[in-house]
Wavefront OBJ file of the C-alpha trace (Angstrom):
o trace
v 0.000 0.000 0.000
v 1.680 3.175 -0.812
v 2.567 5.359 1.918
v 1.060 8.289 1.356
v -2.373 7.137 1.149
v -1.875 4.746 4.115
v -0.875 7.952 6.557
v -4.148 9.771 4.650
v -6.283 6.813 5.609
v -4.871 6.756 8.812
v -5.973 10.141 9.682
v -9.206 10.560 8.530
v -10.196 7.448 10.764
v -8.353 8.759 13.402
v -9.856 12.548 12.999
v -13.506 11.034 12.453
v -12.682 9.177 15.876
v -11.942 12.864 17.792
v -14.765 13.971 15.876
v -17.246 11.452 17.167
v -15.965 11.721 20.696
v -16.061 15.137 20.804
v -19.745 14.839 19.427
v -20.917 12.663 22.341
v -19.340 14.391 24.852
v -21.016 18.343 23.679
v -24.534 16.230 22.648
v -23.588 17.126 19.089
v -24.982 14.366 17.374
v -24.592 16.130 13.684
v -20.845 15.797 14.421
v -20.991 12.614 15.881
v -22.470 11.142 12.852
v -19.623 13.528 10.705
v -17.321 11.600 12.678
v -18.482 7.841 12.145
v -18.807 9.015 8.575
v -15.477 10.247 8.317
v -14.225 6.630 9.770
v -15.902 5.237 7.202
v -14.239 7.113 4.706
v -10.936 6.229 6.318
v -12.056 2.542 6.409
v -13.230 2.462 2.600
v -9.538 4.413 1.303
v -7.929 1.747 3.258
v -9.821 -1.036 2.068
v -9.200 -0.086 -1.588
v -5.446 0.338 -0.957
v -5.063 -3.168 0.041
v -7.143 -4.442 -2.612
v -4.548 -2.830 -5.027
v -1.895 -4.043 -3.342
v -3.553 -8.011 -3.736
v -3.692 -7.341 -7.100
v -0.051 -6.096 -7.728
v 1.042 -9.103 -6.209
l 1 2 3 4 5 6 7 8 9 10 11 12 13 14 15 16 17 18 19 20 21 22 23 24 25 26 27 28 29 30 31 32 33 34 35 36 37 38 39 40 41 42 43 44 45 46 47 48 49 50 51 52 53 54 55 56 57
């Protein structure tokens, strides 16, 4: 998986993961749900990386 979009997938899950504890904590559930999304987002990127990387192999 190339670097780059490893440390990018990295951070969106781990930004969606501030962002939906910082939603639950406030009662924000708008950005709670912006931060489960964002995980998912992470989650997906990552997925499709290593699906690439099967495939180059």
């Amino acid at each position: 998986m190339s670097g780059d979009k490893k440390a990018k997938a990295k951070a969106e899950q781990a930004k969606g993961k501030v962002k939906e504890a910082a939603g639950r904590a406030v009662g924000n559930e708008s950005m709670e749900a912006k931060g489960r999304a964002e995980q998912a987002k992470g989650d997906a990127r990552q997925a499709k990386e290593k699906i690439k990387d099967v495939f180059k192999h």
